[in-house]
C-alpha positions, 0 to 999 in steps of 0.5 A: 388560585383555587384555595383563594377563591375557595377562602374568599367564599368561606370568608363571605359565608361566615360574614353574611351569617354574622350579619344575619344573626346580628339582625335576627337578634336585633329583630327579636329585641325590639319583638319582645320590647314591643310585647312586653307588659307592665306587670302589679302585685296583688294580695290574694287569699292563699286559703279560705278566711272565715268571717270575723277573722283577724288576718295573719300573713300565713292567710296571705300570698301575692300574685303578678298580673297585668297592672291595666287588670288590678282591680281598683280597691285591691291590695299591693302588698302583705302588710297592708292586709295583715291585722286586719278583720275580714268582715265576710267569708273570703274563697281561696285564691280570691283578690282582696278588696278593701270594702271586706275588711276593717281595721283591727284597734284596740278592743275586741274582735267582735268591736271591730266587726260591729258597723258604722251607727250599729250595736251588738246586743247578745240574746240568750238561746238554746238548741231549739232558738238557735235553729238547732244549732246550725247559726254561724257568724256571718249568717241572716236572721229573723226575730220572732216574738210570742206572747200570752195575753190576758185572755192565755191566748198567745200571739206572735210577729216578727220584730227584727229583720235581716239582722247579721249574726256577729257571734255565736257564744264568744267566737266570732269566727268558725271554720266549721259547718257542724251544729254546734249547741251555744247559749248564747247568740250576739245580733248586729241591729240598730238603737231601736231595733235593740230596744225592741229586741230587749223589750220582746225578751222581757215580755215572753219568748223569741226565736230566731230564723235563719234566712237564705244568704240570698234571700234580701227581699224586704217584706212590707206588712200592710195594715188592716183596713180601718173599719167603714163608720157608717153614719145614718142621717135622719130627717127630722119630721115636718112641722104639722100645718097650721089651722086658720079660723074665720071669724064672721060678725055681721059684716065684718069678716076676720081671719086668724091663724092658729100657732099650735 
């Protein structure tokens, strides 16, 4: 009688157990059902891409995160990426987005970098010009022209502002941060700031000078104030008064004015 008691209670135990694991189980399914968070893959750099770079699958990784997090404009997949023309310098690790790249047709790299209504004009330049060899492509520059007058006395002023370097000799892109000497410096400006750049180079020398990356206040050169022209107004003098003589004969009397 004693064993079946015994029997009974174990029987008991491992049902109750059974239960209660069943509806741990159950209890942890549904947690994790409830927590569980719809999941995007973005395209990241997986190392820096410099400016002016055509993008290859070795620059390229993807990352899982929470889809409500992806930021809009970004990529979903490699292929989307690849070929592509970085049209800024991208950090490693950084989510692409689709406004700093631009489509790599046919032509030239640097074709592709050139903006919307913009041209590329290329400046010829030495170690002192191109601020001692220390432009890149993706830097901001200044264009300073100089000039000899008739009179030997030189003048200058700056006739391009905060133009992109697009190249420096024939590399759109560097991943380098040394000097390098170049001869020669391509320009992104618009139709008439080439003209300008053009006609500066034909009439003396320019120089170029590199800005803060920074630095985008827009300077207004004001005008020399018009000189005052001072006019004096003269009167004309008065006419000098007129005589009148009187003509006494007998007992007539008449009177007569003199016209002079």
């Amino acid at each position: 009688m004693a064993n079946k008691r015994a029997f009974s209670m174990i029987a008991l135990s491992l049902g109750l157990g059974v239960t209660a694991a069943w509806m741990a189980g159950k209890w942890i399914e549904r947690a994790s059902a409830a927590q569980e968070v719809p999941m995007s893959s973005v395209v990241a750099a997986s190392i820096a891409i410099p400016f002016g770079t055509k993008v290859e699958s070795r620059h390229l990784k993807t990352l899982e995160m929470p889809a409500e997090y992806v930021p809009p404009g970004s990529f979903t997949s490699l292929e989307e990426v690849v070929d592509r023309v970085s049209m800024q310098p991208i950090v490693g690790g950084e989510i692409l987005m689709r406004e700093r790249f631009t489509e790599s047709e046919s032509g030239s790299t640097l074709a592709a970098l050139v903006s919307e209504k913009m041209r590329a004009v290329t400046v010829r330049v030495d170690d002192v010009i191109g601020v001692g060899g220390f432009l890149l492509p993706g830097n901001r520059v200044d264009v300073v022209a100089a000039r000899r007058e008739a009179n030997r006395r030189a003048t200058s002023e700056t006739v391009v502002r905060d133009v992109r370097v697009l190249a420096v000799d024939q590399t759109a892109a560097t991943e380098k941060n040394e000097p390098v000497i170049v001869r020669a410096v391509t320009l992104e400006v618009n139709p008439a700031q080439a003209e300008v750049l053009v006609r500066a180079q034909e009439e003396g020398t320019i120089q170029l000078t590199l800005r803060n990356p920074l630095d985008d206040e827009v300077v207004v050169e004001e005008e020399a104030p018009k000189p005052v022209v001072v006019r004096q107004v003269v009167a004309a003098p008065a006419p000098p008064p007129r005589r009148s003589v009187t003509v006494i004969r007998g007992t007539d009397v008449s009177a007569s004015r003199d016209q002079s």
